[in-house]
C-alpha atoms as a printed R data frame, in Angstrom:
    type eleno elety resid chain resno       x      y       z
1   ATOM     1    CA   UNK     A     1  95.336 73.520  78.505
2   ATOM     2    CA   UNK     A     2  92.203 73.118  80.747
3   ATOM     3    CA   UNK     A     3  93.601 70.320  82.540
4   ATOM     4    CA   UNK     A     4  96.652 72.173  82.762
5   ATOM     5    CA   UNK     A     5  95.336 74.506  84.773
6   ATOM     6    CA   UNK     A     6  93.708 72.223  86.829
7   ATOM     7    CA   UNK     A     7  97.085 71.541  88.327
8   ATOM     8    CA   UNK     A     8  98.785 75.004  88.322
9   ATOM     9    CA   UNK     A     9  95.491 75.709  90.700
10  ATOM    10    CA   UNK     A    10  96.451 73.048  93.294
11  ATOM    11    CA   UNK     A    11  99.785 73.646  93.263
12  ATOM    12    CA   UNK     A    12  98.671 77.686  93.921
13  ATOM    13    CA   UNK     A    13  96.654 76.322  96.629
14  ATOM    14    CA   UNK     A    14  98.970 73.992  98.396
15  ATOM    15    CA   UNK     A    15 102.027 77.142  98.210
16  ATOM    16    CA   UNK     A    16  99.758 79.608  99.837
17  ATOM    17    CA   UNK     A    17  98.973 77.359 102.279
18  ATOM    18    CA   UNK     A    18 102.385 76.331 103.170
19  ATOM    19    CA   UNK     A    19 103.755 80.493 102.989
20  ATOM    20    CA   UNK     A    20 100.417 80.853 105.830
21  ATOM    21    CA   UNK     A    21 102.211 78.381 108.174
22  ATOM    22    CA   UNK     A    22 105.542 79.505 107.225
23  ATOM    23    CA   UNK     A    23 104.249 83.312 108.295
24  ATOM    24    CA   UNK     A    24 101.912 82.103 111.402
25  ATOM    25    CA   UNK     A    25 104.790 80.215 113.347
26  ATOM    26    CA   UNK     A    26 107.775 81.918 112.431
27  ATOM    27    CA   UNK     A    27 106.605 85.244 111.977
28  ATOM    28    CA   UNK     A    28 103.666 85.986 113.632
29  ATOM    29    CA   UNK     A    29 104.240 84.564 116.811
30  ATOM    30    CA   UNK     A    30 107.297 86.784 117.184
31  ATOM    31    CA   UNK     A    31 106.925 90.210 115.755
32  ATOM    32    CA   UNK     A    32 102.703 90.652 116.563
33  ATOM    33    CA   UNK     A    33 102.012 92.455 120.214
34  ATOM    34    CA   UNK     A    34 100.454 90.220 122.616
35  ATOM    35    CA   UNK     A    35  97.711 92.389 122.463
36  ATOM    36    CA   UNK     A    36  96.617 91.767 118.867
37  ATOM    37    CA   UNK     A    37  96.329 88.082 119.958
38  ATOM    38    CA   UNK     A    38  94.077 89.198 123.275
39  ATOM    39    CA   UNK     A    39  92.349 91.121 120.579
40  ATOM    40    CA   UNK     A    40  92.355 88.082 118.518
41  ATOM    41    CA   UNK     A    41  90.560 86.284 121.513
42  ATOM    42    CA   UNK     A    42  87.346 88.760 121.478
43  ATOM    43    CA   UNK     A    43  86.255 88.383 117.796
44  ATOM    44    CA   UNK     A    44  83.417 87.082 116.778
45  ATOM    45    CA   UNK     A    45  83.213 85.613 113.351
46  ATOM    46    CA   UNK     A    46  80.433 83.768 111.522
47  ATOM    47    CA   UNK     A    47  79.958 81.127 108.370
48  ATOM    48    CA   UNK     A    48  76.800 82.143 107.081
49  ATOM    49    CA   UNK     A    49  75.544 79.320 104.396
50  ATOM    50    CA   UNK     A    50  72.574 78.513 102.437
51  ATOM    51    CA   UNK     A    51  71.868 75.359 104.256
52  ATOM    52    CA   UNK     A    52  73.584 72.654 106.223
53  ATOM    53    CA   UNK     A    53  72.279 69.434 104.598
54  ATOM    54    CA   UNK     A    54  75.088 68.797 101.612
55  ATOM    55    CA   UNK     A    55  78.452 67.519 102.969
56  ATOM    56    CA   UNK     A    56  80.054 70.164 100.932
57  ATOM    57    CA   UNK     A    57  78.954 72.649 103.922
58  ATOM    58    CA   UNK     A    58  79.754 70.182 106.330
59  ATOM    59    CA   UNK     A    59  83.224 70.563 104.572
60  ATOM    60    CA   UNK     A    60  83.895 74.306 104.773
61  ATOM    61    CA   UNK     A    61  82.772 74.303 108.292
62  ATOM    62    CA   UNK     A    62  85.356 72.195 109.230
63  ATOM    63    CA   UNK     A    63  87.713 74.285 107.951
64  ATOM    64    CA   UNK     A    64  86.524 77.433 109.045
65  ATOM    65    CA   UNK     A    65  86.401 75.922 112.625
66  ATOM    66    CA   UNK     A    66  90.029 74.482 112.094
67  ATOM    67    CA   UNK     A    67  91.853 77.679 111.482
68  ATOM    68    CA   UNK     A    68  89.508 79.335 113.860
69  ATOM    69    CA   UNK     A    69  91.352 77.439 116.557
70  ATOM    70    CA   UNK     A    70  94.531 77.938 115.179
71  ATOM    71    CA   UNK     A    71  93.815 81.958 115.562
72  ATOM    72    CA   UNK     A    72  91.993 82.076 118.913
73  ATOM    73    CA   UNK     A    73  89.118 83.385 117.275
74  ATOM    74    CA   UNK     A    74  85.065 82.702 118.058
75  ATOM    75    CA   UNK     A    75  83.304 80.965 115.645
76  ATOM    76    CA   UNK     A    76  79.860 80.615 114.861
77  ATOM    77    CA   UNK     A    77  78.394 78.441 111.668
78  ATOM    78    CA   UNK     A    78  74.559 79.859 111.163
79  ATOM    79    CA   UNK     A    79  72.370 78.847 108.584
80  ATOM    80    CA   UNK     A    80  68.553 80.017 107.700
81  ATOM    81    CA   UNK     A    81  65.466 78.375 108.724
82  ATOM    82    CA   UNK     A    82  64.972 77.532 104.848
83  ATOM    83    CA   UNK     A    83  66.573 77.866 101.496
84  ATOM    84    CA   UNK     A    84  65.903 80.757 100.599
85  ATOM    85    CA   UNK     A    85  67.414 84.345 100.053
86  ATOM    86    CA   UNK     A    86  65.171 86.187 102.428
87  ATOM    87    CA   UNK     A    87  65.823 83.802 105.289
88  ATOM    88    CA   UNK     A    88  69.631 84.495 104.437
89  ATOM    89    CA   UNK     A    89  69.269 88.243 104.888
90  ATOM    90    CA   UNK     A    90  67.709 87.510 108.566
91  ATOM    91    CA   UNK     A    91  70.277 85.487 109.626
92  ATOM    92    CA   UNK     A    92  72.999 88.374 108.193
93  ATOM    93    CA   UNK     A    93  71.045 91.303 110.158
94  ATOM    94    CA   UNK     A    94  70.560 88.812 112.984
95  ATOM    95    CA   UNK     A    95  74.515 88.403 113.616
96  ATOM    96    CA   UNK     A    96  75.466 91.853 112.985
97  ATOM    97    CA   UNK     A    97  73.093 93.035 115.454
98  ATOM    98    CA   UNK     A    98  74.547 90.450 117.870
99  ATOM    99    CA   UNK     A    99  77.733 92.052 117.223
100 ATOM   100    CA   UNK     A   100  79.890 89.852 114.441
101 ATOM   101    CA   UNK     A   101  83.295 91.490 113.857
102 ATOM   102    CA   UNK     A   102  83.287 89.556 110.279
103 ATOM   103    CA   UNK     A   103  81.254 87.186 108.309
104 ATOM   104    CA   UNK     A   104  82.230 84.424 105.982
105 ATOM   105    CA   UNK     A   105  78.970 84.585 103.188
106 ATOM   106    CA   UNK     A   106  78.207 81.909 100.611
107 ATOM   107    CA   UNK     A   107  75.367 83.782  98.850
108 ATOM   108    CA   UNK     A   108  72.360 82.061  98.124
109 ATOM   109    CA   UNK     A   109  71.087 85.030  95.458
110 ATOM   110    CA   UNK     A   110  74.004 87.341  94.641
111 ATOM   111    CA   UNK     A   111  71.398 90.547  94.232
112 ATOM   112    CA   UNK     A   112  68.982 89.958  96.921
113 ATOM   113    CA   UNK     A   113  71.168 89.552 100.181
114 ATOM   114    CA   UNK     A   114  73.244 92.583  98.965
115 ATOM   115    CA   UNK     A   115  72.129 94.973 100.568
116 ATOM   116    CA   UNK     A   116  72.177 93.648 104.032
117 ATOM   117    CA   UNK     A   117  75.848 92.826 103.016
118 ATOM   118    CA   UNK     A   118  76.384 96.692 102.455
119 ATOM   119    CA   UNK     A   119  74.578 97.749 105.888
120 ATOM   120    CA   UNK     A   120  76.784 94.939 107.678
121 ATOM   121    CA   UNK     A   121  80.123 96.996 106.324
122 ATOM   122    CA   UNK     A   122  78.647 99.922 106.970
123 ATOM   123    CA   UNK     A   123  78.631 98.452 110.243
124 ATOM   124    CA   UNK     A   124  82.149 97.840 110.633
125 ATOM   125    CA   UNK     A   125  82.040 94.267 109.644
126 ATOM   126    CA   UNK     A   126  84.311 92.603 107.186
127 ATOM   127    CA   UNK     A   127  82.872 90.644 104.637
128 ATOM   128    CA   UNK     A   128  84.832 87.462 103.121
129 ATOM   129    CA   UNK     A   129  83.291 85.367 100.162
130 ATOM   130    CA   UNK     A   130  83.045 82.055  99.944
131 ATOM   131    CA   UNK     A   131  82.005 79.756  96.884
132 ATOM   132    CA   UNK     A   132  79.458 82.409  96.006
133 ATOM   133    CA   UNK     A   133  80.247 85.684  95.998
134 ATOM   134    CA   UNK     A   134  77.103 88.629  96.412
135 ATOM   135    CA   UNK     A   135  77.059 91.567  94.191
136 ATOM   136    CA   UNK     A   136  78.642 93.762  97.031
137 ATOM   137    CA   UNK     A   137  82.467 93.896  97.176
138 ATOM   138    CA   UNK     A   138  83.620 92.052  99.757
139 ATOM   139    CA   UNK     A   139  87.612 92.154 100.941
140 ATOM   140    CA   UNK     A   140  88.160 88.729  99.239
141 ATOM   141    CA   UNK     A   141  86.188 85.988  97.620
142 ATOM   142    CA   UNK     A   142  87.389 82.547  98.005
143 ATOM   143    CA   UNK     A   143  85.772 80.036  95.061
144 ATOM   144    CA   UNK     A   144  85.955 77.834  92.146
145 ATOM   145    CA   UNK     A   145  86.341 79.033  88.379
146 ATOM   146    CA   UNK     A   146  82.487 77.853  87.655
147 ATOM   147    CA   UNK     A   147  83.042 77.833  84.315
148 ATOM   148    CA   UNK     A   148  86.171 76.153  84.028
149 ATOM   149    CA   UNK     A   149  84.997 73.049  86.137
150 ATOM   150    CA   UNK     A   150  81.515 72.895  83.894
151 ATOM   151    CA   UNK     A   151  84.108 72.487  80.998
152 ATOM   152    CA   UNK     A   152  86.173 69.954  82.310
153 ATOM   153    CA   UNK     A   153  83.174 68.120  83.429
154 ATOM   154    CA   UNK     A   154  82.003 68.225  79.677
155 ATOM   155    CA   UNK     A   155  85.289 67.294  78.456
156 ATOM   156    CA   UNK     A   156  84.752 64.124  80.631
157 ATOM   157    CA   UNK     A   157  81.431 63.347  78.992
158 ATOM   158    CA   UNK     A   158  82.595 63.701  75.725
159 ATOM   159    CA   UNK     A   159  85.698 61.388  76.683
160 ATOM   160    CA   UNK     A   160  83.206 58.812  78.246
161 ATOM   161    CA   UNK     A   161  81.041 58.512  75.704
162 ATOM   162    CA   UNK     A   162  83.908 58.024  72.912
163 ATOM   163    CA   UNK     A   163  84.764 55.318  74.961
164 ATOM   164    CA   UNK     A   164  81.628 53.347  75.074
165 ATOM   165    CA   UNK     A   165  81.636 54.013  71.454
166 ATOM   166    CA   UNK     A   166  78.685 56.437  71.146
167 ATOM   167    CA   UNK     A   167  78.522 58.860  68.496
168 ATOM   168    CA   UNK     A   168  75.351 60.585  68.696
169 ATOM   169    CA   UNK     A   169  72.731 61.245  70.945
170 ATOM   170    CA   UNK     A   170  71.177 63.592  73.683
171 ATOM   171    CA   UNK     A   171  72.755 65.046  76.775
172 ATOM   172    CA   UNK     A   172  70.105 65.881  79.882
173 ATOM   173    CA   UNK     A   173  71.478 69.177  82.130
174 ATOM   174    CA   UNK     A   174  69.480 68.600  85.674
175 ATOM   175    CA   UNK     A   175  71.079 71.746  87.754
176 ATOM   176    CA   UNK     A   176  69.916 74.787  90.513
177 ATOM   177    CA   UNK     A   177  67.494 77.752  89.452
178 ATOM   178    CA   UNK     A   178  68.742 81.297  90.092
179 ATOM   179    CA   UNK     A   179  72.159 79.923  91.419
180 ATOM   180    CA   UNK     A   180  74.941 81.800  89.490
181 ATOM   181    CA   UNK     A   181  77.647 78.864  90.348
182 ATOM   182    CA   UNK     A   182  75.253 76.404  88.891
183 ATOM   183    CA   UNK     A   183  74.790 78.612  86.070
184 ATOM   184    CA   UNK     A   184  78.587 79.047  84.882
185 ATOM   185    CA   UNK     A   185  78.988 75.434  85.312
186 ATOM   186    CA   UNK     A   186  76.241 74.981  82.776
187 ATOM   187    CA   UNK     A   187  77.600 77.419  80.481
188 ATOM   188    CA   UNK     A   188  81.056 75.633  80.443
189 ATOM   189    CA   UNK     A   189  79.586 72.542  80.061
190 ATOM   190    CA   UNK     A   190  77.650 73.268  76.806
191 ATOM   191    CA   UNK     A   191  80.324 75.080  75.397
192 ATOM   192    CA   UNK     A   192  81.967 71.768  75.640
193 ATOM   193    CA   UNK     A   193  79.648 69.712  74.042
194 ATOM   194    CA   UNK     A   194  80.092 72.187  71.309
195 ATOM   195    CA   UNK     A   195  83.101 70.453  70.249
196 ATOM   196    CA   UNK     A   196  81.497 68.135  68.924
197 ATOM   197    CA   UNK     A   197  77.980 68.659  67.513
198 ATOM   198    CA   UNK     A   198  76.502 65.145  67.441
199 ATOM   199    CA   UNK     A   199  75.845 65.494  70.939
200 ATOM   200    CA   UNK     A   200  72.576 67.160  71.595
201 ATOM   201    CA   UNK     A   201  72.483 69.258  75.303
202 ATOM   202    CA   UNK     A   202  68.878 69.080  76.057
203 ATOM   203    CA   UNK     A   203  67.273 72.220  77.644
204 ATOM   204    CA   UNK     A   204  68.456 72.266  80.893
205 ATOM   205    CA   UNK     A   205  65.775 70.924  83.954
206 ATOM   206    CA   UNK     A   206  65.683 72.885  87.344
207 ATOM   207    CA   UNK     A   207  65.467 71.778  90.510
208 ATOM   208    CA   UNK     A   208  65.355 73.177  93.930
209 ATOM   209    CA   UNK     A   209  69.242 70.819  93.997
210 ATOM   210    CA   UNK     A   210  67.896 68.126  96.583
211 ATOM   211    CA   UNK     A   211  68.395 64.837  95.466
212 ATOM   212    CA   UNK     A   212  64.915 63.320  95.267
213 ATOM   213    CA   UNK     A   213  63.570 66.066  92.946
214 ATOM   214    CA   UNK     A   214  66.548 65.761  90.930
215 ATOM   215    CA   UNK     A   215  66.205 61.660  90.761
216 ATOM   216    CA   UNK     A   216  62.706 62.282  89.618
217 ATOM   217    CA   UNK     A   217  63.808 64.608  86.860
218 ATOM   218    CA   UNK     A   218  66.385 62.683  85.982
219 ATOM   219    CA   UNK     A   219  64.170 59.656  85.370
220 ATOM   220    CA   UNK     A   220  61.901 62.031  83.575
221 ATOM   221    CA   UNK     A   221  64.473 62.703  80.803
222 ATOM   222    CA   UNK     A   222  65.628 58.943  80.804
223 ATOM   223    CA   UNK     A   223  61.779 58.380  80.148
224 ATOM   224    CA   UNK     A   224  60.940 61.018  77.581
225 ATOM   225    CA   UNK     A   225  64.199 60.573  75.527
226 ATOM   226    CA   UNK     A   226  64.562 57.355  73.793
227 ATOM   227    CA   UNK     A   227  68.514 58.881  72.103
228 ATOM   228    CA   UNK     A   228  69.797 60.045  76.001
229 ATOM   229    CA   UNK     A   229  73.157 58.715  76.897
230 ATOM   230    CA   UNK     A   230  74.008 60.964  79.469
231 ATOM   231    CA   UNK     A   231  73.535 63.446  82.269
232 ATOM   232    CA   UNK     A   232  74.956 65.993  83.760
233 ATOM   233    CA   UNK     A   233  74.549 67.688  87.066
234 ATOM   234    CA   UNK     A   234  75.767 70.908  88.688
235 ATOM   235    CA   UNK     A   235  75.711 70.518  92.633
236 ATOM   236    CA   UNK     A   236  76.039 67.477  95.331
237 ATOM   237    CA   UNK     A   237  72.281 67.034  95.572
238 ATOM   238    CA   UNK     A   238  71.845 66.816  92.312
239 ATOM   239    CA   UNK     A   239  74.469 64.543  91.022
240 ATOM   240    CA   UNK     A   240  73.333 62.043  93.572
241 ATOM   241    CA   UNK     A   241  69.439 62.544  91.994
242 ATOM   242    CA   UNK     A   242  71.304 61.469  88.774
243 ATOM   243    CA   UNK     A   243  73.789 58.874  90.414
244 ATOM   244    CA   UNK     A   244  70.240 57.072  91.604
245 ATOM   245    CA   UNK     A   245  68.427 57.521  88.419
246 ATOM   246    CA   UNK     A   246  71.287 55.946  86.326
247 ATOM   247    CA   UNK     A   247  71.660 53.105  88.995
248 ATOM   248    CA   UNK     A   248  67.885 52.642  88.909
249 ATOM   249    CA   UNK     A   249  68.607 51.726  85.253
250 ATOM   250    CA   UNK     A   250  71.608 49.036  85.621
251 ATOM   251    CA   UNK     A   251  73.961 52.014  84.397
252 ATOM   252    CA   UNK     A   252  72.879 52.553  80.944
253 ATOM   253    CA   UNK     A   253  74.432 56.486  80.757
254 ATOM   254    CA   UNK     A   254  77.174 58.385  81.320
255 ATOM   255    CA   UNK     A   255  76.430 60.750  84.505
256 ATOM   256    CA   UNK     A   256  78.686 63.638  85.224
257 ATOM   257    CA   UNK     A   257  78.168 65.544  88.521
258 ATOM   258    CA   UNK     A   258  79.800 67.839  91.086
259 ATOM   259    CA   UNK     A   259  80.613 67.807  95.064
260 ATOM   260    CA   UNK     A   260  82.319 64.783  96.811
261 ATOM   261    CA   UNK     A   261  80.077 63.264  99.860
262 ATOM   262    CA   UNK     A   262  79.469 59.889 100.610
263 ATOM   263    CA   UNK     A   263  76.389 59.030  98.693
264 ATOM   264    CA   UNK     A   264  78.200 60.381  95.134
265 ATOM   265    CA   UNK     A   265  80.883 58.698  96.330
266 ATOM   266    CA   UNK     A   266  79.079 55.210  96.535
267 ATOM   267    CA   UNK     A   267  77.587 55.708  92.760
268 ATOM   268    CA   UNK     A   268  81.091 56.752  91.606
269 ATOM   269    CA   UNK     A   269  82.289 53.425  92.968
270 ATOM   270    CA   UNK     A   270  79.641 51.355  91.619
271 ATOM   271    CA   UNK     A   271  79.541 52.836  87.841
272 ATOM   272    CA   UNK     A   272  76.765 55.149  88.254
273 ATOM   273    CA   UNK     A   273  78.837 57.812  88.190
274 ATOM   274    CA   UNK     A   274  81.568 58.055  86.250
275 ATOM   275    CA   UNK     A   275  83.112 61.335  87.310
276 ATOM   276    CA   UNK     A   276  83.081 63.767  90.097
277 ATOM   277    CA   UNK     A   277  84.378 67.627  89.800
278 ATOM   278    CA   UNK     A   278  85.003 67.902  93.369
279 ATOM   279    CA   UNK     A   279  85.793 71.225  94.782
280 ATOM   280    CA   UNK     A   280  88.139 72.345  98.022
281 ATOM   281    CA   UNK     A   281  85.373 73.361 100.924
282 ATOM   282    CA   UNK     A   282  87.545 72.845 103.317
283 ATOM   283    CA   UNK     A   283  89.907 75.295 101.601
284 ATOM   284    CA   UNK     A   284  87.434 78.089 101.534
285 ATOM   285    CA   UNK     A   285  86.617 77.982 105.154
286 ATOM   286    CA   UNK     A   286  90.140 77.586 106.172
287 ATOM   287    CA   UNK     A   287  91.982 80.277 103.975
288 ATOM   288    CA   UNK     A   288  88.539 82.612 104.247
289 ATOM   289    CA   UNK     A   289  89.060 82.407 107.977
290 ATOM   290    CA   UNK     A   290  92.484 83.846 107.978
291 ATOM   291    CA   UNK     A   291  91.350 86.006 105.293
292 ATOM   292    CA   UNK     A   292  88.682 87.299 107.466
293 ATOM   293    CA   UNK     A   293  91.223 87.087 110.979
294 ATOM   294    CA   UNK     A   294  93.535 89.520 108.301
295 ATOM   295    CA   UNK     A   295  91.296 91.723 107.764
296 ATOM   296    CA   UNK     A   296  90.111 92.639 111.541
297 ATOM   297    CA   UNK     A   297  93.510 93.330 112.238
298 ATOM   298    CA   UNK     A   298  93.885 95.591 109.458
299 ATOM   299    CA   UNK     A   299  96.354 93.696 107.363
300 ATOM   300    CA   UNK     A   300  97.072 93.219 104.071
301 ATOM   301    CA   UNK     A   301  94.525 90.576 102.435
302 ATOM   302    CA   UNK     A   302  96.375 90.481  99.280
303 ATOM   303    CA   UNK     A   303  93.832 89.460  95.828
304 ATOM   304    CA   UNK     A   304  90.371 89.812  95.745
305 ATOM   305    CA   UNK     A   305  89.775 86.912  93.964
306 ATOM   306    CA   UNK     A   306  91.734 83.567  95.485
307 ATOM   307    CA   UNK     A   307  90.603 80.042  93.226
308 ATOM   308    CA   UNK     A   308  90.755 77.658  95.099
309 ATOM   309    CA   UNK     A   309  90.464 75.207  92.497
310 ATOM   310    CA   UNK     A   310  89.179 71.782  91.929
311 ATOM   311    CA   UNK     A   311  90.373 67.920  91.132
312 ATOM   312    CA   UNK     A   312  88.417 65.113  89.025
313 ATOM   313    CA   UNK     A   313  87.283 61.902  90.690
314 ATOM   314    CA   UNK     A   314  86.764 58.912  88.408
């Protein structure tokens, strides 16, 4: 059933995004004033992100900046100084003050950065989510179903191991402290492994999601736990902390991670990995630009939830 709606979410994906360019060239074009597109021309709309370093980022950006171009609109990609929620909130009050028409927010801490979120609508700003939504409503969020992709990914593991022929053991959870995402991805996960009880999840390690912390950990609980035979881990630094960790020892476990780039793709290749849950960044910036290019011209932004799913990589 999971798996099944694995595919009903592409196929959501790739229809929406099909009725857009249906609606921008045939409709648009010809029944919008010229003066909504010179209006168009003068807004001013931001991707605000926790960081720039994973690809994943690197991703959505490209397809913020993509439909950006499409629309006519100014685009901005700002990130903080450093990873953290409070440096988030500067850069927010920072843009609005410069005079943002709408922002395009992955929350780093869904609580903290709220507030600033409410003074930037109060503002007149719009406010489109994506991949992590704040507490404050927002006109749209734009994400994956956490959960749903944690469960898949411990489906996989459960498949994996079967296949090698294990049937008991211990399961090592390296993931992100404080990051809801990372959190519901956890929770699926273990409620996978519940299937089948011979599995032991071991309590869960967290990181600050950068790859050599999570390599270190990794080798930690490869170390400390003579019964492991896998690991899992929730975002793209982390799965590449386990990728190495699992490569450092000729491939002896099953590691399960998330976020396509080009180092998880090289363990994936060479049996360190042996499955990715790789979600649609580019999606999220693209759709949560017209989203956001919607709602400045007071039109109809339809759900307030869009998923924008997720595919497995083995």
């Amino acid at each position: 059933m999971k798996h099944r709606r694995i595919i009903v979410d592409i196929a959501v994906i790739i229809v929406a995004f099909f009725v857009f360019v249906i609606w921008y060239e045939n409709c648009i074009k010809d029944t919008v004033p010229t003066s909504s597109f010179s209006q168009v021309s003068s807004y001013d709309v931001y991707l605000i992100t926790p960081d720039e370093s994973y690809q994943f980022w690197q991703y959505m950006n490209q397809g913020a900046a993509d439909m950006a171009e499409l629309m006519g609109v100014r685009y901005f990609w700002r990130v903080p100084e450093d990873r953290t929620a409070r440096k988030q909130i500067e850069v927010i009050n920072e843009v609005v003050n410069d005079g943002a028409d709408a922002l395009l927010v992955a929350a780093d801490d869904p609580k903290l950065i709220s507030n600033a979120i409410e003074d930037a609508k109060a503002r007149g700003v719009e406010i489109v989510y994506v991949d992590a939504p704040a507490n404050e409503e927002a006109k749209t969020t734009l994400a994956t179903e956490n959960y749903d992709a944690g469960y898949i990914a411990g489906e996989k593991m459960l498949s994996y191991l079967d296949q090698l022929g294990m049937d008991s053991g211990s399961i090592g959870i390296i993931s992100i402290e404080d990051k809801s995402t990372a959190l519901q991805r956890e929770d699926g996960f273990r409620d996978a492994l519940a299937a089948k009880l011979r599995y032991i999840p071991l309590p869960t390690v967290y990181t600050n999601g950068e790859s050599a912390e999570a390599q270190q950990a990794a080798e930690n609980l490869i170390n400390q736990n003579s019964d492991l035979v896998g690991l899992f881990a929730t975002n793209e630094g982390t799965t590449q902390g386990i990728g190495n960790a699992i490569q450092a020892n000729n491939n002896k476990f099953v590691g399960i991670g998330f976020d396509r780039s080009d180092a998880t793709m090289r363990l994936l290749d060479g049996g360190s990995l042996k499955a990715i849950i790789n979600q649609n960044p580019y999606t999220m910036g693209y759709l949560g630009m017209a989203e956001a290019v919607a709602a400045m011209l007071g039109k109809d932004t339809g759900p307030t939830y869009i998923n924008t799913g997720f595919t497995v990589l083995e």
